[in-house]
TITORLO-829145 format. One record per atom (N, C-alpha, C, O, CB): chain; atom name; x, y, z. Coordinates in pm, whole numbers, plus 32768, in hexadecimal, padded with zeros to 4 digits. Glycine has a CB too. Example, Ala and Ser with C-alpha at 12.3 -4.5 7.8 and 13.67 -1.06 7.14 Angstrom:
  unit  site     X     Y     Z
     A     N  8527  7DC7  830C
     A    CA  84CE  7E3E  830C
     A     C  8528  7EB6  830C
     A     O  8590  7EB4  834E
     A    CB  846B  7E41  8389
     A     N  8505  7F1F  82C4
     A    CA  8557  7F96  82CA
     A     C  850A  8003  8313
     A     O  853D  8072  8324
     A    CB  8580  7FC4  823C
//
This chain:
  unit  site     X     Y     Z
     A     N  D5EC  3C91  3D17
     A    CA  D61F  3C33  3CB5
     A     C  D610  3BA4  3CEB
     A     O  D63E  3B90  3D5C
     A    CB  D6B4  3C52  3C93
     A     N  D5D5  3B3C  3CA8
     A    CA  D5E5  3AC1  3CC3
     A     C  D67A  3A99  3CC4
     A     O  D6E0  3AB1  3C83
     A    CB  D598  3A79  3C69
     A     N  D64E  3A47  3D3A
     A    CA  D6F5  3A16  3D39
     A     C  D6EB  395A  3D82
     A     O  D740  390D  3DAE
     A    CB  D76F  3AA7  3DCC
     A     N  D63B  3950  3D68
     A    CA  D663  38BF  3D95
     A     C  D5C7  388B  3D4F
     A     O  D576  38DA  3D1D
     A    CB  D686  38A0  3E65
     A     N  D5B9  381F  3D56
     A    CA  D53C  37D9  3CE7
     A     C  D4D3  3794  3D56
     A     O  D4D8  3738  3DA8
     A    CB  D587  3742  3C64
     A     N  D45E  380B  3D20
     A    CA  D3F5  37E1  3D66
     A     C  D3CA  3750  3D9A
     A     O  D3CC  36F4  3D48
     A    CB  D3A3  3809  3D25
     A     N  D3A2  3736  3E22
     A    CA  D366  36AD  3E30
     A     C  D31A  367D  3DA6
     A     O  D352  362A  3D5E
     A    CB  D2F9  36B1  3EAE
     A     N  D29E  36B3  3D83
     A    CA  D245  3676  3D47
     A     C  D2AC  3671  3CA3
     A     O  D26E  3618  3C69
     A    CB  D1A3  36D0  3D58
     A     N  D2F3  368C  3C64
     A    CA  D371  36A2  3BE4
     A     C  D3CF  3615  3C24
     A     O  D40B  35C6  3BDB
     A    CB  D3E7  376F  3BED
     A     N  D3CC  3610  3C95
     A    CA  D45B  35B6  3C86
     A     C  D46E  3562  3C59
     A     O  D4D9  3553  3C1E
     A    CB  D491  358C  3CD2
     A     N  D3F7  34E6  3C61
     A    CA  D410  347E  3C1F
     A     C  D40D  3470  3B6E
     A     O  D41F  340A  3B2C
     A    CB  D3B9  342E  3C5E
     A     N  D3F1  34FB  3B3E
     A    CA  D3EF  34F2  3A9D
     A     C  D47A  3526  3A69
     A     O  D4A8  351C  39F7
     A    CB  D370  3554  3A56
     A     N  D4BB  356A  3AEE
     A    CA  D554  35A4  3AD8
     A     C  D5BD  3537  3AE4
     A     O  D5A0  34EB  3B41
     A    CB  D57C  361A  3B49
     A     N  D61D  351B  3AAF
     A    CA  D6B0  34E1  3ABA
     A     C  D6F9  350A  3AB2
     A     O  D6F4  3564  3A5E
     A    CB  D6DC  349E  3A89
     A     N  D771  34F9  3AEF
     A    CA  D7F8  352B  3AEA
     A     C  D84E  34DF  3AAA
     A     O  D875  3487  3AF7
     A    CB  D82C  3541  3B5C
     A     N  D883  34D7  3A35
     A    CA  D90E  34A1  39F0
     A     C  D996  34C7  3A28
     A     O  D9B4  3535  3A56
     A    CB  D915  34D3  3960
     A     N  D9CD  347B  3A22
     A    CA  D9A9  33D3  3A2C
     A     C  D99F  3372  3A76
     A     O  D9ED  3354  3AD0
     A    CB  D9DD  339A  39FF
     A     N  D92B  3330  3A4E
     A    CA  D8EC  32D6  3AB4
     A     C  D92E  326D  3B20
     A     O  D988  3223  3AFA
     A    CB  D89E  328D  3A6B
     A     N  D908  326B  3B8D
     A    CA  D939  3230  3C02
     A     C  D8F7  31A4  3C04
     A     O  D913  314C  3C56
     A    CB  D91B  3288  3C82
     A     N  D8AB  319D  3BB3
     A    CA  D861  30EB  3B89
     A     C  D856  30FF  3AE5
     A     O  D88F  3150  3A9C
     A    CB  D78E  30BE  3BDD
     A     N  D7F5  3091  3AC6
     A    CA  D7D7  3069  3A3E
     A     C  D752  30D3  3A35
     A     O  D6FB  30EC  3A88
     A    CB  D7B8  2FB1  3A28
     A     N  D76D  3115  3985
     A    CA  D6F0  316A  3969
     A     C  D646  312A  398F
     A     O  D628  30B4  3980
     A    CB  D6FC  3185  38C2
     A     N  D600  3178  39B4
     A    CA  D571  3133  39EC
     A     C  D512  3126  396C
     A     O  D4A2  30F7  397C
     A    CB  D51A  319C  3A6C
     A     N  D53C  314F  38EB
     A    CA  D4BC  312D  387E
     A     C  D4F0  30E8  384C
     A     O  D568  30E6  3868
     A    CB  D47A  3185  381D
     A     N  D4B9  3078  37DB
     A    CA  D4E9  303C  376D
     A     C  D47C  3072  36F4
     A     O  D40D  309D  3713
     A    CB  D4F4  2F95  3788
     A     N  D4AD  3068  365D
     A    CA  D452  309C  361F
     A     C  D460  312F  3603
     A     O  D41F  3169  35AC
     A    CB  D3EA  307E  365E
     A     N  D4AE  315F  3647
     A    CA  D474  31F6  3623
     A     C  D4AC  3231  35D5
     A     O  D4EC  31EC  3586
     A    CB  D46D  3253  367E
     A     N  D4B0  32D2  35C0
     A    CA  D4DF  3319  3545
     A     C  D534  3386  357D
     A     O  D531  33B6  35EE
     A    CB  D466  3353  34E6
     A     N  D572  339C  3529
     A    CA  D60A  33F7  35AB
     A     C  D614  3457  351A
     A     O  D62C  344C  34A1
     A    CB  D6F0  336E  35F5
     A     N  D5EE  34C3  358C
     A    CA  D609  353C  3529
     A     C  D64F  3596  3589
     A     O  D64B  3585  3603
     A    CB  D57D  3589  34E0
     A     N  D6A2  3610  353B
     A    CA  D6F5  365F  3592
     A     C  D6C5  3702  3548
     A     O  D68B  3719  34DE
     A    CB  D7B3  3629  3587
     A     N  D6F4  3753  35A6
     A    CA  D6EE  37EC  35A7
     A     C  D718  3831  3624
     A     O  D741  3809  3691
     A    CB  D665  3819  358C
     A     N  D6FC  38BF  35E6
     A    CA  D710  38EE  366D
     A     C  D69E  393C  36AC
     A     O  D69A  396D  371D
     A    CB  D784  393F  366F
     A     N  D62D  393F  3633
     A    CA  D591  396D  3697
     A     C  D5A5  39FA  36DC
     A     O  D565  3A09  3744
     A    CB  D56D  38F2  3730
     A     N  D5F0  3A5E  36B2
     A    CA  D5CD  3ACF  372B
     A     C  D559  3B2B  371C
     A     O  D521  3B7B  3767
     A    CB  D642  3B31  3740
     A     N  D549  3B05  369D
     A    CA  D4D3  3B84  3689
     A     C  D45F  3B23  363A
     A     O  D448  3B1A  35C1
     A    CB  D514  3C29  3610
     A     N  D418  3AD5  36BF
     A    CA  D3A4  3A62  3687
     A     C  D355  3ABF  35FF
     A     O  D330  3B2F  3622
     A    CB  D314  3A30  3723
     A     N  D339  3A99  3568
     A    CA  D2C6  3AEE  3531
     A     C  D2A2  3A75  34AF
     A     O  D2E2  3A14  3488
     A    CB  D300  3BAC  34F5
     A     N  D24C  3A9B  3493
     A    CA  D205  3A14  343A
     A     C  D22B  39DA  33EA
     A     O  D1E0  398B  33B1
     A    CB  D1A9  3A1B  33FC
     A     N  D2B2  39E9  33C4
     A    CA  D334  3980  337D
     A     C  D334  3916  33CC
     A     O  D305  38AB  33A6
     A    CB  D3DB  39BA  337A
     A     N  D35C  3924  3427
     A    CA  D388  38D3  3498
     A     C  D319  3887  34BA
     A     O  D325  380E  34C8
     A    CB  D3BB  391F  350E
     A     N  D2A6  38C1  34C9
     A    CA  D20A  3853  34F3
     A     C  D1F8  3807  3491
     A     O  D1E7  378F  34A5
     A    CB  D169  389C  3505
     A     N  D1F9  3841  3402
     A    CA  D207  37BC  33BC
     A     C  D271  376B  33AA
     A     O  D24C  36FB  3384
     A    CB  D1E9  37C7  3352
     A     N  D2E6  3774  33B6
     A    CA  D33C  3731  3395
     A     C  D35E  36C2  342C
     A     O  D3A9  3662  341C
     A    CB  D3AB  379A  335A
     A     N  D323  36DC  34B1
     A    CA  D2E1  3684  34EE
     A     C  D294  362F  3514
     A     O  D2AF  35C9  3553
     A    CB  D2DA  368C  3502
     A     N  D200  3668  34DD
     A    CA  D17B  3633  3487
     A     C  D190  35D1  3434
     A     O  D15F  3561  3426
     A    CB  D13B  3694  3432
     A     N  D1F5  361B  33F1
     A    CA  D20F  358E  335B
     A     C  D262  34E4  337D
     A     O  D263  3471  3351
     A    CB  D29F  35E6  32C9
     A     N  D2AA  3544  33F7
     A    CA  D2FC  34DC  33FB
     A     C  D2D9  3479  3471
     A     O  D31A  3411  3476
     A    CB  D385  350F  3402
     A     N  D27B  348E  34CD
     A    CA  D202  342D  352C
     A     C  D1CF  33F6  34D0
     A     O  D1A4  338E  3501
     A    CB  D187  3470  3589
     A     N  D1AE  33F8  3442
     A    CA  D15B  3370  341D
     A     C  D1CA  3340  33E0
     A     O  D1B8  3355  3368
     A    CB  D0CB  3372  33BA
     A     N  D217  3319  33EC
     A    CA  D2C1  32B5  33F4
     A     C  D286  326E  3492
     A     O  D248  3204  3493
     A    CB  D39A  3340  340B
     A     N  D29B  32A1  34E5
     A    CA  D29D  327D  3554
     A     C  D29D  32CE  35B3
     A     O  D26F  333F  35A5
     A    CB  D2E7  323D  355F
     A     N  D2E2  3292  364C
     A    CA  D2E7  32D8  36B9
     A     C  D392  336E  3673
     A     O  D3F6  3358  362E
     A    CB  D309  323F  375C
     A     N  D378  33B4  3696
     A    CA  D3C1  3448  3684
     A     C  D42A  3439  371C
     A     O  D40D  342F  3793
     A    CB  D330  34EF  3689
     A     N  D4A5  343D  36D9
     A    CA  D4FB  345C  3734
     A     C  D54E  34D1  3708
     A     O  D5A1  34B3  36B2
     A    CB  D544  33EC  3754
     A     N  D54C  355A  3731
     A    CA  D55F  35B6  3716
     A     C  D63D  35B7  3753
     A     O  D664  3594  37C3
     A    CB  D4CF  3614  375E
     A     N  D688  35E0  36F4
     A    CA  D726  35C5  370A
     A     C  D72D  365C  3719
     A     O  D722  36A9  36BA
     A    CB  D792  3570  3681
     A     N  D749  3694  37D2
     A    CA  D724  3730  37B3
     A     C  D7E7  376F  37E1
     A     O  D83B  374F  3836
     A    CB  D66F  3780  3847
     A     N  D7E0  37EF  374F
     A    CA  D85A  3806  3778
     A     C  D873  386A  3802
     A     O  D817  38A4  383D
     A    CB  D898  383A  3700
     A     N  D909  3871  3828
     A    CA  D91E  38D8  3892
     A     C  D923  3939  3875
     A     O  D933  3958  37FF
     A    CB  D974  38D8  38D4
     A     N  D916  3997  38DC
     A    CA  D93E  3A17  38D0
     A     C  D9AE  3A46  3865
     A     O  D9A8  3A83  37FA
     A    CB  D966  3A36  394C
     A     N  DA1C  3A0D  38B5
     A    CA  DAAA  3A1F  387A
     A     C  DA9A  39F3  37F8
     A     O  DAFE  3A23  37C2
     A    CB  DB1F  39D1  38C1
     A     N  DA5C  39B4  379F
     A    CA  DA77  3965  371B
     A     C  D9FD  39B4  36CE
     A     O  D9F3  39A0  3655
     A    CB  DA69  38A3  3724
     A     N  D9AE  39FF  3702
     A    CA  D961  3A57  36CE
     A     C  D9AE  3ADC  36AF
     A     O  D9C4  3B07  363E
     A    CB  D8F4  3A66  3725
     A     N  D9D8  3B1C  3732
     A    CA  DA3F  3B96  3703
     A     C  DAAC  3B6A  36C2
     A     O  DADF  3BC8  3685
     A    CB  DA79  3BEA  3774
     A     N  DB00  3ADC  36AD
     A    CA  DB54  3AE2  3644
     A     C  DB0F  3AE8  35CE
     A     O  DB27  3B53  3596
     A    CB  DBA9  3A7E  3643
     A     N  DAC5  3AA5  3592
     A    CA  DA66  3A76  3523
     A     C  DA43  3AF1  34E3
     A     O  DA6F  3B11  3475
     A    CB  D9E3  3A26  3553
     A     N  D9DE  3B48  353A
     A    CA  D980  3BB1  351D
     A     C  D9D2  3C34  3529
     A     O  D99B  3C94  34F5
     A    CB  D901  3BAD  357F
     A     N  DA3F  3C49  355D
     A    CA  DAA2  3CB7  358E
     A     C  DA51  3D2D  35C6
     A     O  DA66  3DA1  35A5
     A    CB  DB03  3CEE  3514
     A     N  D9E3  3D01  362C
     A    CA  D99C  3D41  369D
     A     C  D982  3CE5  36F5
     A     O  D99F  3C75  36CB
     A    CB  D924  3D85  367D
     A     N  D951  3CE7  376A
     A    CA  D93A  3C99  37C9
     A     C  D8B3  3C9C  37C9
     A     O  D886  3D0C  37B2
     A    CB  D979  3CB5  383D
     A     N  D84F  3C32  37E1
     A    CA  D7D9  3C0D  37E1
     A     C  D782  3C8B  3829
     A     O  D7C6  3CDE  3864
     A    CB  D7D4  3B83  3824
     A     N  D6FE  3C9C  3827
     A    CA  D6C6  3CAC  3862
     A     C  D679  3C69  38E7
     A     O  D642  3CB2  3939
     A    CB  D6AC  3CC7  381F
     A     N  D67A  3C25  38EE
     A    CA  D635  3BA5  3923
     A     C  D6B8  3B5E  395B
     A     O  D714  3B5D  3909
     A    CB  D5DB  3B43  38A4
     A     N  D6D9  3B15  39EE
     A    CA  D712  3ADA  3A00
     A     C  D6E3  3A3C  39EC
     A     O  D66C  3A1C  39E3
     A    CB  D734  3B0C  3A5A
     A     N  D761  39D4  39E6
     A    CA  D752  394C  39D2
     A     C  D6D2  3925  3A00
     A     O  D67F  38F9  39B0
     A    CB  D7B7  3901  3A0F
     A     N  D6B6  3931  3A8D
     A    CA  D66E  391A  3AD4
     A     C  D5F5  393F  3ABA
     A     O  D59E  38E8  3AC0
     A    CB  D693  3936  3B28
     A     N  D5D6  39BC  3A9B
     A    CA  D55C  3A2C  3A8A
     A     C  D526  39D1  3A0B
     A     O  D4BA  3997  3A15
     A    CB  D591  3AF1  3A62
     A     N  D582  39C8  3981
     A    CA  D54D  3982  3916
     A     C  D546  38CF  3914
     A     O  D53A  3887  38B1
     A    CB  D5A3  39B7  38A6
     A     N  D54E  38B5  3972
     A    CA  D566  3814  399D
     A     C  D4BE  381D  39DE
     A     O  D465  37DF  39A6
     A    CB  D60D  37E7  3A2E
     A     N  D4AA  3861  3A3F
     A    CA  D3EF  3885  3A91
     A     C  D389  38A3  39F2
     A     O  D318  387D  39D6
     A    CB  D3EC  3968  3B22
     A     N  D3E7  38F4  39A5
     A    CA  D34F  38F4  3956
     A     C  D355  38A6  38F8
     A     O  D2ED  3895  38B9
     A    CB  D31A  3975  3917
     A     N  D3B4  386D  38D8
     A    CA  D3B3  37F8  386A
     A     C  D346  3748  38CA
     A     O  D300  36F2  3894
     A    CB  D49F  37CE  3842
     A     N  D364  3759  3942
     A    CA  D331  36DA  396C
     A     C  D2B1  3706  39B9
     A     O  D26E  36B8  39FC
     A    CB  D39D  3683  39C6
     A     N  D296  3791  39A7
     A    CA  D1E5  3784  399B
     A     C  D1A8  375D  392D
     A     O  D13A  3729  393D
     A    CB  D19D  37FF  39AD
     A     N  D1D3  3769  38C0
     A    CA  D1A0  372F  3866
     A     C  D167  36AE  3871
     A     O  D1A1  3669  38C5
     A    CB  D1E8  3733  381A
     A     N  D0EB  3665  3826
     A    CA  D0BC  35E4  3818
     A     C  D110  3573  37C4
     A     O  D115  34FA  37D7
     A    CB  D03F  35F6  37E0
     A     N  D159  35CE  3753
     A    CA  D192  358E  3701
     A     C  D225  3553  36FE
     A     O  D262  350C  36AD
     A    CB  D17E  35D1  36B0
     A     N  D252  35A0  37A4
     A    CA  D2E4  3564  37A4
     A     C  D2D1  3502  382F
     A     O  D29C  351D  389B
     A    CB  D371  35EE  37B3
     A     N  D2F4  34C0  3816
     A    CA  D302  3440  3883
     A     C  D379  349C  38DA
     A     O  D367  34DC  3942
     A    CB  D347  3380  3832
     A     N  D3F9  348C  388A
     A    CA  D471  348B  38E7
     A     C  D4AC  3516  38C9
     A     O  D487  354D  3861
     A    CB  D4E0  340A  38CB
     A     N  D524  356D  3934
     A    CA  D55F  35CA  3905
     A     C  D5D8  3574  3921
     A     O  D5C6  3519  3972
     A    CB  D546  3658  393A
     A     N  D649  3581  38F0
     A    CA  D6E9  3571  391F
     A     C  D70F  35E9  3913
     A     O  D6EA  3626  38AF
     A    CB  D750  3512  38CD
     A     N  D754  361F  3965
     A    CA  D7BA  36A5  3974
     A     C  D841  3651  394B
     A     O  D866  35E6  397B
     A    CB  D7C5  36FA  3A2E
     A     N  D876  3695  38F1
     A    CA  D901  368C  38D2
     A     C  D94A  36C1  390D
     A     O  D92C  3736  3927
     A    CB  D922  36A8  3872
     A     N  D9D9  3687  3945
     A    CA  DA6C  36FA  3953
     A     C  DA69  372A  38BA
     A     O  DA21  3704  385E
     A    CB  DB2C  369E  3983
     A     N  DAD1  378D  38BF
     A    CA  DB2C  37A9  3831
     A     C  DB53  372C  37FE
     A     O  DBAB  36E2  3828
     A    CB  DBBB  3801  3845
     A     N  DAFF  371C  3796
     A    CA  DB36  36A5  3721
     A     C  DBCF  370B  368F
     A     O  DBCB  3773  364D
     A    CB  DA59  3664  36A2
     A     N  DC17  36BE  369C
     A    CA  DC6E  372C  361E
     A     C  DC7B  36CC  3593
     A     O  DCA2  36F6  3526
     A    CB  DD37  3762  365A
     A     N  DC4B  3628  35B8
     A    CA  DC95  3601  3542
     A     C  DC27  359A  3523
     A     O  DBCD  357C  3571
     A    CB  DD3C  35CA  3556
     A     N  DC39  356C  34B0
     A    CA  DBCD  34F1  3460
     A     C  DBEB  3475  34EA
     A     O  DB9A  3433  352B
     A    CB  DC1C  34A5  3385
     A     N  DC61  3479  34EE
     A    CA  DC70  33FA  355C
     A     C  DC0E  3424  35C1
     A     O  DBB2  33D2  35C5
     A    CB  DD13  33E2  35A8
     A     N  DC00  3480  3611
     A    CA  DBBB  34C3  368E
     A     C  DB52  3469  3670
     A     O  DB36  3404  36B0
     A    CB  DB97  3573  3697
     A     N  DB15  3497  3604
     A    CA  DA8E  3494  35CB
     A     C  DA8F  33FE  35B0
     A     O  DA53  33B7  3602
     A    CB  DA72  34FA  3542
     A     N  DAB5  33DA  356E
     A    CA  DABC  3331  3544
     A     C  DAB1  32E0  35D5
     A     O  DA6C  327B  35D3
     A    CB  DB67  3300  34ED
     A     N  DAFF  3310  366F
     A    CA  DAC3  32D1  36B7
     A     C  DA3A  32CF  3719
     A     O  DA0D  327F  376A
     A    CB  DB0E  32C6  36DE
     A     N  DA0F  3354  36E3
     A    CA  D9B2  3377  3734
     A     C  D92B  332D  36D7
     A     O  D8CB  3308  371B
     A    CB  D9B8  3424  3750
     A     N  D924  331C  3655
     A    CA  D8E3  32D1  35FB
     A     C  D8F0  3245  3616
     A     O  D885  320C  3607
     A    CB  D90C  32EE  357E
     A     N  D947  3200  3637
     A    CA  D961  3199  3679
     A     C  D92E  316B  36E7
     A     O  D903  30F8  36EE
     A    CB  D9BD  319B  3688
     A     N  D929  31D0  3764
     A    CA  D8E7  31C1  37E6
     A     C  D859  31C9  37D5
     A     O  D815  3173  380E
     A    CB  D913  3226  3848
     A     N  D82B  3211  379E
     A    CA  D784  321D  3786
     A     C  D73D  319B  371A
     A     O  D6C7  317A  372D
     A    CB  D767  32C9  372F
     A     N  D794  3155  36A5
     A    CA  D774  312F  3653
     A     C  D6F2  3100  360D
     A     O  D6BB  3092  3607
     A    CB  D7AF  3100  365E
     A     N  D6D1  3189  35D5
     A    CA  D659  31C5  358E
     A     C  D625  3152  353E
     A     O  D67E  310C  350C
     A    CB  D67E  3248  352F
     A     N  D5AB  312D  3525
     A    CA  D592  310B  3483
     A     C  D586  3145  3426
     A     O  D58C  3111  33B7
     A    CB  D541  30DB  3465
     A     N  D56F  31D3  343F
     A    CA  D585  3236  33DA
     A     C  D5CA  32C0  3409
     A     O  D5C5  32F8  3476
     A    CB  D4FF  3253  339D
     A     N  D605  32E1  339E
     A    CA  D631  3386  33A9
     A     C  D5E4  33BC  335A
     A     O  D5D1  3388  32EC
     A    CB  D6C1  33B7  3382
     A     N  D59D  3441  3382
     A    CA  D57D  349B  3356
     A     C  D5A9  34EA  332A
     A     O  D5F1  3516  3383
     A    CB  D555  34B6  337C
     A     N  D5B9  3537  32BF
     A    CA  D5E2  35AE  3280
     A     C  D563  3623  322A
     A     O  D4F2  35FA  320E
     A    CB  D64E  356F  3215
     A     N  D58C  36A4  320F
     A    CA  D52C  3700  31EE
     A     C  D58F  3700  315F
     A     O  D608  3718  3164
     A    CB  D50C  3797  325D
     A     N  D555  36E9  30FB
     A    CA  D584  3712  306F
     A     C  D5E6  3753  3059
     A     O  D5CA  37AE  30A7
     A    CB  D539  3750  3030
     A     N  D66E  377E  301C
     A    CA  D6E2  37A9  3034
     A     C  D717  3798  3099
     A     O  D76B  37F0  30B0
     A    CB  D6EB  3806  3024
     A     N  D70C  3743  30EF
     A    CA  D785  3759  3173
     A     C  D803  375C  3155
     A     O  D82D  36FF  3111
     A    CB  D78C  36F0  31DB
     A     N  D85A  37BF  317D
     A    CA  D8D5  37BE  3154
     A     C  D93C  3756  3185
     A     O  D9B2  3751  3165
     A    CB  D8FD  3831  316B
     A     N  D8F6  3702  31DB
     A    CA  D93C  366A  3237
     A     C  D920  3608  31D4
     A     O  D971  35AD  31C7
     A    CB  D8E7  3630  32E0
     A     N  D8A9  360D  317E
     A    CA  D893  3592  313C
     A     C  D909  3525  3125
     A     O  D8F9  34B6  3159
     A    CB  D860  35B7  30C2
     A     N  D981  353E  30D8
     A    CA  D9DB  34DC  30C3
     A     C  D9DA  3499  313F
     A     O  D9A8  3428  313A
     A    CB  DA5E  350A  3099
     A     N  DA12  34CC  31D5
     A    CA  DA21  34B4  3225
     A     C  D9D1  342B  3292
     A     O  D9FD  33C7  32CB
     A    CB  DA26  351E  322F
     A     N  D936  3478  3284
     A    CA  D8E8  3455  328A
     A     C  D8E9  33D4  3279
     A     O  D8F0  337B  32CE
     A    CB  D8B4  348E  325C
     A     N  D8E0  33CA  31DA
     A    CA  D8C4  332E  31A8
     A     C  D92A  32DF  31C0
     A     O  D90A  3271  31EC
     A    CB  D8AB  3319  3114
     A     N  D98C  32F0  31B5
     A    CA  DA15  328B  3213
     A     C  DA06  3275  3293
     A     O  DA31  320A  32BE
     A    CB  DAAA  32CA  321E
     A     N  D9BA  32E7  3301
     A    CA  D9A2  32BF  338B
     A     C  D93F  3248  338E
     A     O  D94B  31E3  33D4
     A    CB  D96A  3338  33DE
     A     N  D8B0  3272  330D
     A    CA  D842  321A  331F
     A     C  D87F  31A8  32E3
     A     O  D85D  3142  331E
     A    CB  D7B9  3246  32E1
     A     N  D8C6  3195  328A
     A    CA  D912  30F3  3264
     A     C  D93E  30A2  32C6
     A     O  D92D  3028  32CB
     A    CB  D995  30F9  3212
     A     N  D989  30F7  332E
     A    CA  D9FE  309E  3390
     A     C  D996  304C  33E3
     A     O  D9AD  2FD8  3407
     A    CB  DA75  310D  3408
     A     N  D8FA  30A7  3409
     A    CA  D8C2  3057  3465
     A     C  D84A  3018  3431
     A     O  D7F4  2FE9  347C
     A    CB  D8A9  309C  34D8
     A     N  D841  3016  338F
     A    CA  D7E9  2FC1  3341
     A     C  D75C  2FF4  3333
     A     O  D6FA  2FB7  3309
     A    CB  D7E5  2F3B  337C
     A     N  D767  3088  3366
     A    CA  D6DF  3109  3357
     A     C  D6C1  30FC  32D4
     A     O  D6E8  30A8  3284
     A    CB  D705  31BE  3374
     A     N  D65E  3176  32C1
     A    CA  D5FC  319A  323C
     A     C  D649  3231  3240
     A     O  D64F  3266  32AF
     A    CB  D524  3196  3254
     A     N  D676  3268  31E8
     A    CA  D674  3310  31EA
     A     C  D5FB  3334  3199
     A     O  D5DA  32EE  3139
     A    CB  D704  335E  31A0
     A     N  D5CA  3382  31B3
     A    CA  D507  33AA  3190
     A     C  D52B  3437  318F
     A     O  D575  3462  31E8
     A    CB  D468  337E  3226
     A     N  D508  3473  3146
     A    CA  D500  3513  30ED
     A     C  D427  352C  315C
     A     O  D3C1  34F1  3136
     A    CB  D4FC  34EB  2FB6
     A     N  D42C  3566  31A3
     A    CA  D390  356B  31CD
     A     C  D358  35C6  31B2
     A     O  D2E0  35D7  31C7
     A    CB  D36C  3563  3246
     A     N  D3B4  362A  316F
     A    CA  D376  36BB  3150
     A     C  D396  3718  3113
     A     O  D405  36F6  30EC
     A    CB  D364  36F6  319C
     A     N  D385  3773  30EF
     A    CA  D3C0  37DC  3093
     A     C  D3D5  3868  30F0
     A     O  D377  3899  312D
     A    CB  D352  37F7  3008
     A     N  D466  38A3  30F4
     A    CA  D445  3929  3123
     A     C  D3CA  397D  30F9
     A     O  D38D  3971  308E
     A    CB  D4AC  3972  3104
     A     N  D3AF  39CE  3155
     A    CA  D33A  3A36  315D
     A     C  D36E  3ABB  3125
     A     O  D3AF  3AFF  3174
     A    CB  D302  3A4C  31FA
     A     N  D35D  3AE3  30BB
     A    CA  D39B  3B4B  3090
     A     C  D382  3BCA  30E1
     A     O  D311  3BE8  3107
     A    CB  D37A  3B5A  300F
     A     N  D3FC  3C1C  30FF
     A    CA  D3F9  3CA1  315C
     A     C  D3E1  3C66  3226
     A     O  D3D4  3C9C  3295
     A    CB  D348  3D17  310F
     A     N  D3E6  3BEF  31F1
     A    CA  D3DE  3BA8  32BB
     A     C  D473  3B83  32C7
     A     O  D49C  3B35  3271
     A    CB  D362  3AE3  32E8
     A     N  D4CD  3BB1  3328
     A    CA  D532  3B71  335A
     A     C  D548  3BDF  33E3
     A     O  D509  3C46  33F9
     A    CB  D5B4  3B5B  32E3
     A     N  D5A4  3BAA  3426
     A    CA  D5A0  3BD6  34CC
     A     C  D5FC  3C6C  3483
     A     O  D5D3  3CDF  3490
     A    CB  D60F  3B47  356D
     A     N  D675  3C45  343D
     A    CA  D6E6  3CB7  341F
     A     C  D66E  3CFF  33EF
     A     O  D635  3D37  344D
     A    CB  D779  3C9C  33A9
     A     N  D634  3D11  3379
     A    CA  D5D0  3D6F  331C
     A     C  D593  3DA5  33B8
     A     O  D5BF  3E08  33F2
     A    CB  D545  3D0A  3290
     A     N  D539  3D5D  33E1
     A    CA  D4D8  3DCD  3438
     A     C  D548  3DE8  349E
     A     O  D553  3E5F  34BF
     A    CB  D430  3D8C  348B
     A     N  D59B  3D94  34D4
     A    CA  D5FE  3E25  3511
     A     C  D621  3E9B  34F6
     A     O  D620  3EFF  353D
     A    CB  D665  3E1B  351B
     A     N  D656  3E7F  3438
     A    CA  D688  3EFE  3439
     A     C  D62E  3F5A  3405
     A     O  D669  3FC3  33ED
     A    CB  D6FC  3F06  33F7
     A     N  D5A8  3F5F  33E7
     A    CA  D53A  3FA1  33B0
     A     C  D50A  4000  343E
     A     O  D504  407A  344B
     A    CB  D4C1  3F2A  336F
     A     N  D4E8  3F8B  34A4
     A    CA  D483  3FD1  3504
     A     C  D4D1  3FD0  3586
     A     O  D48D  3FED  35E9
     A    CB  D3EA  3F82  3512
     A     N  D562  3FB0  359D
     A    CA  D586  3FE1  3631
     A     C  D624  4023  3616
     A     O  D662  4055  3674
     A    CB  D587  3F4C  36B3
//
């Protein structure tokens, strides 16, 4: 099990919250929890690099098994390495357990995006657009779910 972030990963990894000022300006701050990478997710990354630089808001463990009421496959870490091989994400942030809009409102604050990304129905949307107001963002719709693609579906289909 990974339990620490490769040399050549580190500098695309961060830890929240930051011990200086965020290192991009410009970029696009999208969140998930990525455990089961599959071509929802490539596009809805894809889409959201031509916004800008991709700063991926990745959840924990713990806020996955509350959320999902299983525990990930993939640890923080494990899905933090394959999200920042990617070309299309500049940055990862690992989250603690966020529980509340405030959590979130400051962590939107520390990064301060020019855009938020969202995938068509997000069930945060309200949320969303009050975070992207406070720091004078764009909220951007970049994509449409992939019908029959989500991490829960092929969990509970094929493992």
């Amino acid at each position: 099990m990974l339990t620490k972030i490769s040399t050549k990963m580190q500098p695309k990894i961060l830890t929240y919250p930051f011990d200086k000022t965020f290192p991009l300006e410009n970029c696009v701050l999208i969140g998930g929890c990525f455990d089961l990478l599959h071509y929802g997710h490539l596009d809805f990354l894809k889409s959201s690099a031509e916004l800008g630089q991709v700063i991926v808001a990745l959840e924990s463990d713990n806020a996955i098994s509350q959320n999902k009421g299983t525990p990930p496959i993939h640890t923080q870490l494990q899905r933090a390495e394959i999200l920042a091989a990617l070309t299309c994400v500049a940055k990862v942030v690992l989250l603690p357990p966020l529980r509340t809009y405030e959590d979130y409102l400051l962590l939107v604050r520390a990064i301060h995006p020019k855009f938020l990304a969202i995938t068509q129905g997000d069930p945060q949307i309200d949320n969303k657009r009050k975070q992207a107001d406070a720091v004078e963002a764009q909220l951007v719709v970049v994509n449409k779910l992939v019908k029959g693609l989500s991490s829960s579906l092929i969990r509970a289909i094929h493992l």
